[in-house]
C-alpha positions in Angstrom: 28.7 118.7 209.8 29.0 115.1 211.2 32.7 115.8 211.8 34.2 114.8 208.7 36.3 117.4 206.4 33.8 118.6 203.2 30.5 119.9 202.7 29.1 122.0 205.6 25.4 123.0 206.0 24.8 126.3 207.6 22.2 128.3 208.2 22.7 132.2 206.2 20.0 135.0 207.5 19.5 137.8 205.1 21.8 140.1 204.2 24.3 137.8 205.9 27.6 136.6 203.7 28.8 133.0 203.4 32.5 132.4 203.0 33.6 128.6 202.4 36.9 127.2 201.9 36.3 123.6 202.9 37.1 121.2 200.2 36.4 117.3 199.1 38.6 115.4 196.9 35.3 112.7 196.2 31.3 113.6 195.6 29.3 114.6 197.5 25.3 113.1 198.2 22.5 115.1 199.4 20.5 112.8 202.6 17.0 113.4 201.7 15.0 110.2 201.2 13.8 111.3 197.9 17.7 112.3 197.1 15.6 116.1 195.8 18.5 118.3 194.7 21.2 115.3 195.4 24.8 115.9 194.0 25.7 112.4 192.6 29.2 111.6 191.1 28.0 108.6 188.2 31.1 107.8 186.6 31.4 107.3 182.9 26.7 107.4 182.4 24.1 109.1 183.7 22.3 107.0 186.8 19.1 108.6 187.5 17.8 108.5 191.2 14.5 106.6 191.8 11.3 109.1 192.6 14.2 112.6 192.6 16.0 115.0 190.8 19.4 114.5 190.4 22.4 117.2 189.9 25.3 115.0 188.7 28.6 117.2 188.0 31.9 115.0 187.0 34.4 116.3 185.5 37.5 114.9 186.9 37.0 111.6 184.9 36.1 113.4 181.8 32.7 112.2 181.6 29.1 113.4 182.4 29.1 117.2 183.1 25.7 118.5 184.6 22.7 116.4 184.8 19.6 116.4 185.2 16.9 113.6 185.5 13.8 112.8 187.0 13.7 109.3 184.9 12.4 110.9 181.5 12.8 113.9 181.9 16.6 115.0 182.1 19.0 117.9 181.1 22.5 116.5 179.9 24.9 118.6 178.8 28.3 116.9 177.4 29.3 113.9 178.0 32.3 112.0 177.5 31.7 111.1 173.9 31.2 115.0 172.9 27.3 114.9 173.4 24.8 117.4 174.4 21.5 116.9 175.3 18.6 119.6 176.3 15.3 119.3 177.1 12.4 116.5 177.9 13.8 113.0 177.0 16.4 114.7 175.2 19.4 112.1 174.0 19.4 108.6 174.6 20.7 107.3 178.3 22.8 104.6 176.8 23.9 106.2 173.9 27.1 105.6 172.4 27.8 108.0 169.2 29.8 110.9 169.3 29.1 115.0 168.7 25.6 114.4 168.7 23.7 117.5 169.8 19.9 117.3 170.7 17.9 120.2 171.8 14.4 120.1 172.6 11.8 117.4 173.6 12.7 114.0 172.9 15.6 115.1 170.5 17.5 112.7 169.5 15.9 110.6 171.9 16.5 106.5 170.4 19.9 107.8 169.4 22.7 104.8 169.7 25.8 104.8 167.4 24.3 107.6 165.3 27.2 110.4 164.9 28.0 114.1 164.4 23.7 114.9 164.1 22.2 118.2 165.3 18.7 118.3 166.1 17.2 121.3 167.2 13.6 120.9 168.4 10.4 119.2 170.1 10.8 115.6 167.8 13.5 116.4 165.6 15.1 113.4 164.7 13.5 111.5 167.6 13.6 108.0 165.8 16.7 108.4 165.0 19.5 105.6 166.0 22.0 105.4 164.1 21.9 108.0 161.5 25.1 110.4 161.4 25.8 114.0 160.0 22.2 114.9 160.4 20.9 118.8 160.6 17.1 118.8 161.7 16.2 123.0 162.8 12.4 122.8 164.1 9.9 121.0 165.4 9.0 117.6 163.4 12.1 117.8 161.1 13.5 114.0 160.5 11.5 113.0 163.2 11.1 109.3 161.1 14.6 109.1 160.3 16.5 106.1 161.8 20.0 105.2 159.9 19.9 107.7 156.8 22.8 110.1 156.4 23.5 113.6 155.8 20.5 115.1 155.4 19.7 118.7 156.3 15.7 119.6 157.2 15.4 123.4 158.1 11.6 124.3 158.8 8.9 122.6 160.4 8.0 119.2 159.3 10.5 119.3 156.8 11.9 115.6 155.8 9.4 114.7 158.4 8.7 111.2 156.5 12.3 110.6 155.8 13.5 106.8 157.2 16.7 105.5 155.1 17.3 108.2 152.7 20.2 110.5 152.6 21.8 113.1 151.6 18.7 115.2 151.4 18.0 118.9 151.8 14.3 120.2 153.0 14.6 123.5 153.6 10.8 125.3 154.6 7.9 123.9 156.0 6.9 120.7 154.8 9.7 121.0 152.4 10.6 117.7 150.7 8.2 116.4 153.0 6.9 112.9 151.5 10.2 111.0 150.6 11.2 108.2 152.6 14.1 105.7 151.4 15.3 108.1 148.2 18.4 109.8 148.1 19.9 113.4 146.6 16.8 115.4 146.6 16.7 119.6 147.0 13.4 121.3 148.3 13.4 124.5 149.1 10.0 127.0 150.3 6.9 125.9 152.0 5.5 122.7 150.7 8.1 122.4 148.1 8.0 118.8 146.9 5.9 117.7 149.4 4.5 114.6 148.3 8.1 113.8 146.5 8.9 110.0 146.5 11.9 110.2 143.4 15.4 111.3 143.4 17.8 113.7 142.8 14.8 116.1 142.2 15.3 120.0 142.6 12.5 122.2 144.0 12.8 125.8 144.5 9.8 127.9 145.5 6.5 127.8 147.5 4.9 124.9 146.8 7.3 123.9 143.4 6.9 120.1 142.7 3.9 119.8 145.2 2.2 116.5 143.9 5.2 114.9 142.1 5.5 111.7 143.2 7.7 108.9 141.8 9.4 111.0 139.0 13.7 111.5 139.0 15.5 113.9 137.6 13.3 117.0 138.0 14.3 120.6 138.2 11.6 122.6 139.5 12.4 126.4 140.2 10.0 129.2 141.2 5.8 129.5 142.9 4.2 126.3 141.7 6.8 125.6 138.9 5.7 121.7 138.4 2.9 122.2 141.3 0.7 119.4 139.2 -2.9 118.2 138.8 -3.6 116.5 141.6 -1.0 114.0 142.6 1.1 112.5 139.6 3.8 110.1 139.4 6.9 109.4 136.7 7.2 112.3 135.7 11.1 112.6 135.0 14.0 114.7 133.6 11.8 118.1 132.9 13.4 121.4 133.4 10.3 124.4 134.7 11.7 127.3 135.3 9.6 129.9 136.2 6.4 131.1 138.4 3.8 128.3 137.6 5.9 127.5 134.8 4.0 123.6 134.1 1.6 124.3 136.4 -0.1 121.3 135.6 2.0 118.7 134.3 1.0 115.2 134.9 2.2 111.6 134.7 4.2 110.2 132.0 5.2 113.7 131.4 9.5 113.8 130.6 11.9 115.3 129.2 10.4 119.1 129.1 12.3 122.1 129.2 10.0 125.0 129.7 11.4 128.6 131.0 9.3 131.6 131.6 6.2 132.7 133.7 3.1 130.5 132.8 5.0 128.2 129.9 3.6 125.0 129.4 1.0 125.9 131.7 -1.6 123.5 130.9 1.1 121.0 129.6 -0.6 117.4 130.8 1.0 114.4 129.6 3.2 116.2 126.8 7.1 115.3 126.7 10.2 116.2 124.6 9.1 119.9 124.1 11.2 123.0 124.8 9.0 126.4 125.7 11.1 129.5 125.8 9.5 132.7 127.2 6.4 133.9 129.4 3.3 132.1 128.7 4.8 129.9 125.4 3.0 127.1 125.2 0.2 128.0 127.3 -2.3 125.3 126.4 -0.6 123.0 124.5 -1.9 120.0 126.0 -0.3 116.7 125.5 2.2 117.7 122.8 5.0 116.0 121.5 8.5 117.5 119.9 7.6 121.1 120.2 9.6 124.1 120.0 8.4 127.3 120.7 10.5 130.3 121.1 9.1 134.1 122.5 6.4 135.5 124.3 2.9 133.7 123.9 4.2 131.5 121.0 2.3 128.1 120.5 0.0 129.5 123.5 -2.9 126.9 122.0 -0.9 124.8 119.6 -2.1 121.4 120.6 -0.3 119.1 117.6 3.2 117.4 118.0 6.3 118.4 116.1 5.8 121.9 116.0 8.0 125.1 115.8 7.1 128.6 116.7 8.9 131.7 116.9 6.4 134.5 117.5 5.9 137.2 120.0 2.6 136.7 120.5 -0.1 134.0 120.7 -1.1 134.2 116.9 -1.7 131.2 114.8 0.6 132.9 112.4 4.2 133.1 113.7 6.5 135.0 111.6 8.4 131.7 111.8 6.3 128.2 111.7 7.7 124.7 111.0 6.8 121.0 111.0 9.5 118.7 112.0 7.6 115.4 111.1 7.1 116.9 107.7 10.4 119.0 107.2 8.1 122.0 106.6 9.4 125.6 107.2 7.1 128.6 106.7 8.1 132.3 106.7 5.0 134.5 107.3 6.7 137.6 105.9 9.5 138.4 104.0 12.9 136.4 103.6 15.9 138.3 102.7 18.9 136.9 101.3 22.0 139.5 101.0 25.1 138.4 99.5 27.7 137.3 101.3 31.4 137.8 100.6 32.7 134.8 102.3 34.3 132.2 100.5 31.1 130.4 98.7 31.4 126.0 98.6 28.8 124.1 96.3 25.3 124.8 97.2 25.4 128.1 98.2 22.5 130.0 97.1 22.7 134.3 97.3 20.6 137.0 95.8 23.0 139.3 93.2 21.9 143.0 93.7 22.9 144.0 90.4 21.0 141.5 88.6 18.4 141.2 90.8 18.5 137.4 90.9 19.2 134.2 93.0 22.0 132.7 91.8 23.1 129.2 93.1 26.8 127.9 93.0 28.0 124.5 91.3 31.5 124.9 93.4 33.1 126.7 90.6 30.7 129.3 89.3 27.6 131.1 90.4 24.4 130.4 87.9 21.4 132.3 87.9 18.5 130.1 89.4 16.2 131.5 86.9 
């Protein structure tokens, strides 16, 4: 050394064994011109060395711990704000949020007063600034976010197109992928609401809600429940539950509940209906006020105001109705048994021993005929 107490540089052969005990209460600086593998003390920030690499370890002051940088490229670990940043233009140099962790290339890398975010991976969340309680897993997840909040994106490309909006959940890739300033919407499974520009929409499967644009209030769970024809906008408040289940619902379409494989598969434009059970309402296109209960019923009912309770697709349900026309039809027999409860005015029972209907005036049963 050059005489002062500290760092000594020694030459170690092989095999040899180095034993220091010489100590420096201050930093100490490598002498190349180039400052290669220099050991800078920086203070409370990161100061890169022109044209080198720099190893900066501080941790007497509580600030940076281990750095890396070579201008853009840098490995950070912890600062003294509670931040971690790892990998090529990881983390912002001037940064001033707290808990942030970035991982991968240019993670978190236009981050300012954002707070508490985790990115993990090459883009994640990379216009982000000052955004806060942030989860991006994977490559291209948030990468267009800049002040929205709590938004989780698992999968890659998931919230990718996400700027304002918070309190969002894309979970697969692609998931949720197409909203931007909208808040409180769920996509879960590849592609699952992709092209989603509404809110507080629910999609749950591979490819669920795929072309739904605009529309709120949308539950969409299983393959392609909702998946659409072509893109389609406004649709609102439906409930598809099942595989395909409204496959191709389109605009203007509301206020559906249809449950089971295939219901309402070729549904369109038609609102207000409720389809219970696999393949009900198959093909009934652009219907109205529909009720159809059991396996295949109303499969190609195509008029408004309808009611089916069948098990199969025939055009003869054992139970049919018309609400606009407060029609009720039994295709088969109608039993009426008499009942023992206490009767009130306008009951109507069949007597067995008689063998007629008799109707009751509130005081006494008459025969109807």
């Amino acid at each position: 050394n050059s005489g002062e107490t500290g760092l000594e540089f020694v030459d170690v052969a092989t095999q040899a064994e180095l034993d220091a005990h010489t100590s420096r209460t201050d930093n100490p600086h490598g002498v190349t011109a180039a400052q290669a593998g220099a050991v800078d003390k920086t203070g409370d920030t990161m100061q890169p060395m022109t044209d080198g690499v720099v190893l900066s370890i501080n941790n007497t002051s509580g600030s940076t711990i281990w750095s890396v940088d070579t201008s853009a490229n840098r490995m950070f670990l912890s600062d003294a704000n509670g931040n971690v940043f790892v990998g090529n233009g990881a983390g912002n140099g001037s940064v001033t949020g707290t808990d942030n962790v970035g991982i991968g290339s240019s993670a978190l890398s236009s981050l300012t007063t954002g707070y508490g975010n985790f990115a993990l991976g090459g883009n994640s969340m990379k216009q982000a600034t000052t955004a806060y309680r942030c989860m991006a897993v994977g490559n291209e997840t948030l990468v267009n976010l800049t002040t929205g909040a709590e938004n989780i994106a698992i999968g890659y490309g998931a919230l990718n197109r996400v700027t304002t909006g918070s309190s969002n959940i894309g979970i697969g890739t692609y998931a949720n992928y197409g909203i931007t300033t909208t808040t409180s919407n769920i996509a879960i499974g590849k592609q699952s609401m992709n092209n989603n520009a509404g809110w507080a929409n629910v999609g749950i499967g591979v490819q669920s809600g795929l072309y739904k644009t605009s529309g709120d209030l949308n539950t969409f769970i299983g393959f392609q429940a909702g998946y659409g024809n072509g893109v389609y906008s406004s649709a609102s408040k439906n409930t598809l539950i099942g595989a395909r289940a409204g496959r191709y619902i389109t605009s203007s379409s509301n206020d559906n509940v249809l449950i089971g494989y295939l219901s309402g598969y070729n549904i369109g434009t038609a609102s207000t209906n409720t389809f219970i059970g696999s393949q009900s309402g198959y093909n009934a296109v652009g219907t109205t006020g529909c009720i159809f209960i059991g396996y295949q019923a109303g499969y190609s009912e195509t008029n408004s105001n309808r009611l089916y309770i069948a098990n199969s697709s025939t055009t003869t349900p054992l139970i049919y109705g018309e609400f606009d026309n407060r029609l009720i039809v039994v295709n088969g027999r109608l039993r009426v048994t008499d009942n023992s409860a206490a009767p009130v005015a306008g009951d109507i029972r069949f007597n067995t021993t008689t063998n007629k209907h008799e109707g009751y005036d509130g005081t006494t049963w008459y025969a109807m005929y």
